[in-house]
Every structure is written in structure tokens, then in C-alpha cells.
N, C-alpha and C positions, 0 to 999 in steps of 0.2 A: 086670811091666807087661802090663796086658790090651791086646790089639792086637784091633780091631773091622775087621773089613774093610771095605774100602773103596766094595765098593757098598750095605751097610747107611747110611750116613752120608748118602750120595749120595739116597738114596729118602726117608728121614727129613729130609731141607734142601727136598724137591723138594714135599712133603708139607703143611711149614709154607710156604712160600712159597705152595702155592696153596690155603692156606686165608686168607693174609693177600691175596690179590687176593680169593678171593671176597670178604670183607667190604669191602672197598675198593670191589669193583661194588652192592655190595647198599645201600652206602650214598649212593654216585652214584643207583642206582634209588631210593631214597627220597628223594632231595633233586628229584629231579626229576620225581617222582610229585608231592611237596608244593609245587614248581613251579607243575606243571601245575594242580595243585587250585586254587593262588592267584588264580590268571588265567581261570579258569573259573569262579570263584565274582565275581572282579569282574566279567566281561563280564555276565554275569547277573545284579547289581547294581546295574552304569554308569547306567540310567536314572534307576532311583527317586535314586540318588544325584545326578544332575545334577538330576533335577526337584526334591530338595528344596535343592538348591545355589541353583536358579535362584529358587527361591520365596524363598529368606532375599534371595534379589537383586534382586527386586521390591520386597519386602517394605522393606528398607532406602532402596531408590530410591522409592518412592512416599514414602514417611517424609520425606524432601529434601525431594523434588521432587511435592509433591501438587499437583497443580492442579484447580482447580474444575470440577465436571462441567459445566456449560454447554461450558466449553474442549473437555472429549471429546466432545461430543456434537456438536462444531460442526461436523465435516464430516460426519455423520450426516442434520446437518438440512440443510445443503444439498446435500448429491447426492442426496437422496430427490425425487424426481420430486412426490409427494403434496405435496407439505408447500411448495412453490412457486407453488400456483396462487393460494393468499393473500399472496405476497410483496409486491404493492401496500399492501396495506393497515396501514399506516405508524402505530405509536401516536405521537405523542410525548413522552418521556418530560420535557424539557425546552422548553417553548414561548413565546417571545418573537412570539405572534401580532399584539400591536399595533406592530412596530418599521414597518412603515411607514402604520399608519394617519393618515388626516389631511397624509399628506405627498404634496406633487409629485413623487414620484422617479421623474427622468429616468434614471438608472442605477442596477439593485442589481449588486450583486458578490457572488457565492455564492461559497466557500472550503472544499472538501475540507480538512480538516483531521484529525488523529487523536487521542484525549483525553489521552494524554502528551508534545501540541506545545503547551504554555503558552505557551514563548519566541518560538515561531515567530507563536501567534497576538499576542503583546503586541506584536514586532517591527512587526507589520501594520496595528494597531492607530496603535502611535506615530508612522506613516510615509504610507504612501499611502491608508491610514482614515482617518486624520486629517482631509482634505482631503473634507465635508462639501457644499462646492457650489464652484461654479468655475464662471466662464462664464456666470454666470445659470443654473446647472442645478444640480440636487440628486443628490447622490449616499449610496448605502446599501452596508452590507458586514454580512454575515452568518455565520455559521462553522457549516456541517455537519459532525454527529460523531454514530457512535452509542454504546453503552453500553460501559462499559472492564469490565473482572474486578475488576478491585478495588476495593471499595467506598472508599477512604480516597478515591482519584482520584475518585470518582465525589463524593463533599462538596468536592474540589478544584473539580469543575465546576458545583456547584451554587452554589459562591459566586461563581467569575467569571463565571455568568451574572447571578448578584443584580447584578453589581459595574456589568456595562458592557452587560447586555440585548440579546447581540446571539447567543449559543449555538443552535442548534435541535439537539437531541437524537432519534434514534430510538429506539426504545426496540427495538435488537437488538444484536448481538454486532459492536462494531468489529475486523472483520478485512476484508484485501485480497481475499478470498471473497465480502465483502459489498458491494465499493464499487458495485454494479450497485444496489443497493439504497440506499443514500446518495443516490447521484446522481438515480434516481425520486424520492425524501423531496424531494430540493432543487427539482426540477420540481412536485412537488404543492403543497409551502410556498409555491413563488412563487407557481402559479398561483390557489391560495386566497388567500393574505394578502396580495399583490403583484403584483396582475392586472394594475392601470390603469402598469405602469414601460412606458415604451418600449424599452429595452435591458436585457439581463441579460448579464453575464459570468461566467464561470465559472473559476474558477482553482483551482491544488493552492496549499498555504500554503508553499511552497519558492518563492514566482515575485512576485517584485517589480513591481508595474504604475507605470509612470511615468502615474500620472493625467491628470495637466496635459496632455499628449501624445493621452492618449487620449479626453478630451472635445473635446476640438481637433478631432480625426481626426470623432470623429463629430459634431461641429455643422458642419465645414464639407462634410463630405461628406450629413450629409441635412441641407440647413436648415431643414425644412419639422419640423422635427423628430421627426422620425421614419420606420419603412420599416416592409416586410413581406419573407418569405422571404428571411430575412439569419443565414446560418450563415457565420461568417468566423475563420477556421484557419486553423494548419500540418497541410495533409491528407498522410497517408500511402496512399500508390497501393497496392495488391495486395502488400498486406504477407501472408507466410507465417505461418502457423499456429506457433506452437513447439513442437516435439516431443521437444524435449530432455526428458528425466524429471529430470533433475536443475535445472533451470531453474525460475523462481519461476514463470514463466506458461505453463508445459507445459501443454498441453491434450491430451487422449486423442483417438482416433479418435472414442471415445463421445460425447463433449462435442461435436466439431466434425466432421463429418467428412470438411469440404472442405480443401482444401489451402490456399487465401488466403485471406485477408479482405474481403468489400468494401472500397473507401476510406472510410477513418477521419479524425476529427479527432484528434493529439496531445491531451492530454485535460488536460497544465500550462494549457490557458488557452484559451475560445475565446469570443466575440460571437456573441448568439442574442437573436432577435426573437419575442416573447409568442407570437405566430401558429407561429411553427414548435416552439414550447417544446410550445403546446398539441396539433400533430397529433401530437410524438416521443412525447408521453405518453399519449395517445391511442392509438397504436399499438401501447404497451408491454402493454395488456389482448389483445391479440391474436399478441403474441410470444412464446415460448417464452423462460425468461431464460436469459440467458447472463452469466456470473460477470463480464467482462473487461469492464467499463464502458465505457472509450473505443469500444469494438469492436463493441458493446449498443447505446449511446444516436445514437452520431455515424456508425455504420457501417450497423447490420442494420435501426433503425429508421430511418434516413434514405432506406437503400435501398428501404423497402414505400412508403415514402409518399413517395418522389420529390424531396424535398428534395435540394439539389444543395448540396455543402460551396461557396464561396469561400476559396481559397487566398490565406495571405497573401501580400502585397506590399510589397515596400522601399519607404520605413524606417517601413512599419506594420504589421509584423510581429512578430519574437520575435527573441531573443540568449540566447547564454549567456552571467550575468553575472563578467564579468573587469575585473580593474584598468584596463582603458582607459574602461569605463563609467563613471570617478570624473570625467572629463571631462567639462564643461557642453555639449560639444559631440556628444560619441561618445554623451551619454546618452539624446541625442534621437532617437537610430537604432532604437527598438525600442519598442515600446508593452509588449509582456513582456519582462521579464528572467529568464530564470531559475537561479534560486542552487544548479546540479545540482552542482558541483562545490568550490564557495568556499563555504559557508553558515556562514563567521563572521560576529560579529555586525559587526567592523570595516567589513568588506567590504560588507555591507547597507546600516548609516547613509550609508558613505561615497559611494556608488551614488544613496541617496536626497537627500542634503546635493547630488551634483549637479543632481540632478532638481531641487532647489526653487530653487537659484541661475541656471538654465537659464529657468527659469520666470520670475523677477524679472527679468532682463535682459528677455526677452522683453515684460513687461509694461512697463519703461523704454523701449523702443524704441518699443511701438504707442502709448504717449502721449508721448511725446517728455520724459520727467522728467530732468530733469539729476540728476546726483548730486552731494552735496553738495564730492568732490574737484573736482569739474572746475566749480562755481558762481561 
């Protein structure tokens, strides 16, 4: 038996052991060399990679979600300062200019409306439009609206104008950007094709007017029939600016850059007399516009030219409309109702079925008609 001594064995174990760690670090160092390469070649990557990530993500989302470039370009054309000094000048794309020719009318009713409120305008139509003359006086209702995106709505409304002749159309882009623009169209239409009306009201198509109510109000209050310098609201006193960015009516420093508003008329509904119609319009060639209508027509032009709002007064004022206005009694509280919160259609009929039953009573009473229960 060969006997090897014992520190030969000891160097040859001590030998292989540290050739098997080298290879065990050399392989650590190349795992972590090819590591490092990995992570160095993406960070140097990451871009083009996200840019063409982002690009298929356009790419797909426009494909959706295309919308018509007028849509992009709309807040292009209204924050450009150039492109507002012709904002006046109004085509119309849709014109019903002889609706009041040849006629006596003691009242028009303009109506902010938007081109996919059909129900809202038919509702207006079947209810407090309806109601033609009253009192020996003539009454008109009209619906301002300007141009929708899609053309199918736009044959939508070229037939309800055939149908019932009462649409005026602008021929620009309907958005809440534009109602400053709307609302001048509705001043220039009256004041061309509805000069000789003594009253004009102005309403959003959410706001139910008990008519009956409000020809009352104004024959007993002017009987001479008629007035001058009659702006009659629910005025808002030194309302604030909104600065919330997240807010529909945020307005910038740039836009405003005072902190309140002059007093404003609520803009659901007010009474305006041809004379003051014609100096706010008048005015408006000499004011810078400002998007926020109510804030435009009843506030900034009212303030240069001195017109003074009238505040409404109980019960010829405004409400908002609630189940207690089903009441032939609660109905007669309010010359506006407005449908901010209930705008079913239940709720509207049932609101105006008061109003007309409030109305017939009333005219049983001033002629003394018996009915045929009690004959």
C-alpha cells in the first residue's frame, strides 16, 4: 500500500477548491457584467421605445376617437385675439327671417338652446309656445342654436326648422365657449327682423315660463303698453371670478383679471326692452369679448352704458321647478321655473297642466262663468 503524505493531499484539495471559486466569481462577474449591459442598453433605449409605444397609442386612440378638426381648432379660434374682432358678424346658416313679419308682437321669447335639445325644444313648443296670444296681446318664441359637428344633426335641424319655422341658426361652432356669441346673433336677429316687439325675454330651454302669469305681470304693470330701460332679473351682486382650473367656468388671470364681476343678470331668463337691447348691442362693437355670456351681455355691457339691472320681486320672479309647483296655486308664484334639477318630462307637463288649470279658474272668476257642476 502506497502511503502519500498528508500534506500532498492537503495542497492538491486546497488547489481544486480554489480553482472551483474562481470559476464560480468569474461567472458571478459575467452574469453581472451581462446585467449591467442589459440596463444600460435599455436606459439608452427607453425613449425611442416609449415614443414609438406612445405613437401606436395615438395612433389607435385617434382611430376611436377621431374627431373633426373644426373640434381641434376650436379653442385655437377662440383664444386668438385676431380672429375676434369679426365675431359680430353673424352668417346665418339657418333663417326663419319672416317669423315675425306682418305681426303685432307684444312679446318674442328668444331661447338658448343647443342642436341635440329636440325634446327640450318640442317640450316648449307643446307647452308655454303654444300659448300664441293671451290677453289681447301676441306672443313669439324662437330657438337660438349654432352649428353642431355632425352633419346627420345638422339634417336633424334642417327639418325641424322646415317643420315649425321657428330655428335661427349661426353658422359657428355650438359650444359653451361660444354662448357670448349666440346670445349677440339673438340681439342682432331681434333687432333686424323684430324691431317694432315691445318686450323681449330671454330664456335657457331648461326654464319653463308660466306665460299666462307673465303677460299679466306685464300689462298690468305698464298698461300704456309698453316701457323703456327695463332690464328685470335675478341679478348676482360682485360674484367672484372662478379660478378653479378644474371648473367648467375657470377663467385665467389672462381672460379676467379682476377678481369680481360686475352685477350680473342670472342668464335662465330675463325681461329686456328693444331700447336697452339696442344700446347692450351697440356697446358690444366697442367691448373686448368675453366668453361667459351672462357676465358679457348683462354685466360688462350694462356697466359702460349705464343700464341698471331690476332685481326680481315676489311672486314675479324665478323658482326652482319642484313637485309643490303641480299646485294651481304654488304655480302662480313664479313667472320662471326652472327645471335645474327634475328635467323629466313628468314633471314639466305636470308643472305646465298647473299653469293652464290656474289660468282657467282665473278666467272663470274675472267673468263670473259658473261651471257646469255647480249650474
Amino acid at each position: 500500500m502506497l502511503l502519500v503524505p498528508r500534506s500532498t493531499v492537503t495542497t492538491k484539495t486546497n488547489k481544486m477548491l480554489s480553482c472551483c471559486l474562481a470559476c464560480k466569481i468569474k461567472r458571478l462577474v459575467a452574469c453581472l457584467f451581462a446585467l449591467l449591459l442589459f440596463c444600460l442598453v435599455t436606459q439608452l433605449f427607453a425613449p425611442c421605445l416609449f415614443f414609438f409605444n406612445k405613437t401606436e397609442t395615438c395612433r389607435k386612440t385617434n382611430t376611436v376617437n377621431k374627431q373633426p378638426t373644426e373640434e381641434i381648432d376650436l379653442d385655437l379660434q377662440l383664444s386668438n385675439p385676431r380672429n375676434r374682432s369679426n365675431w359680430r358678424d353673424v352668417q346665418y346658416h339657418l333663417n326663419n327671417e319672416s317669423r315675425c313679419s306682418g305681426k303685432d308682437i307684444f312679446l318674442l321669447i328668444f331661447v338658448h338652446s343647443a342642436p341635440s335639445h329636440a325634446k327640450e325644444r318640442q317640450h316648449i313648443r307643446d307647452t308655454w309656445a303654444s300659448v300664441m296670444r293671451y290677453a289681447g296681446r301676441n306672443t313669439n318664441t324662437v330657438f337660438m342654436l349654432a352649428r353642431p359637428l355632425s352633419p346627420t344633426m345638422q339634417q336633424h335641424l334642417v327639418a325641424e326648422s322646415k317643420a315649425y319655422g321657428d330655428i335661427i341658426q349661426g353658422d359657428f361652432i355650438d359650444h359653451y365657449r361660444n354662448l357670448t356669441r349666440k346670445h349677440i346673433m339673438a340681439y342682432k336677429w331681434t333687432l333686424t327682423y323684430c324691431r317694432h316687439v315691445k318686450f323681449i325675454v330671454k330664456v335657457d330651454d331648461d326654464t319653463l315660463i308660466n306665460i299666462y302669469r307673465t303677460l299679466v305681470y306685464l300689462v298690468h304693470t305698464y298698461p300704456q303698453g309698453y316701457t323703456t330701460n327695463l332690464l328685470y332679473c335675478s341679478v348676482y351682486y360682485r360674484q367672484h371670478a372662478v379660478r378653479r382650473k378644474s371648473d367648467k367656468w375657470y377663467v385665467s388671470y389672462d381672460e379676467y383679471p379682476h377678481e369680481r364681476y360686475p352685477d350680473y343678470c342670472e342668464g335662465f331668463a330675463y325681461i329686456v326692452t328693444p331700447d336697452v337691447m339696442q344700446k347692450l348691442y351697440a356697446m358690444s362693437f366697442h367691448t373686448e369679448y368675453y366668453w361667459i355670456d351672462d357676465v358679457y351681455v348683462t354685466g360688462m355691457l350694462t356697466n359702460r352704458t349705464r343700464v341698471i339691472a331690476h332685481p326680481f320681486r315676489s311672486p314675479y320672479g324665478y323658482d326652482i321647478m319642484s313637485r309643490k309647483h303641480t299646485s294651481v296655486h304654488e304655480v302662480n308664484e313664479a313667472l320662471f321655473l326652472l327645471a335645474k334639477y327634475d328635467k323629466s318630462d313628468e314633471m314639466w307637463l305636470a308643472v305646465w297642466d298647473a299653469a293652464e288649470k290656474s289660468n282657467m279658474e282665473s278666467v272663470k272668476s274675472r267673468y263670473h262663468i259658473v261651471s257646469d257642476d255647480t249650474a
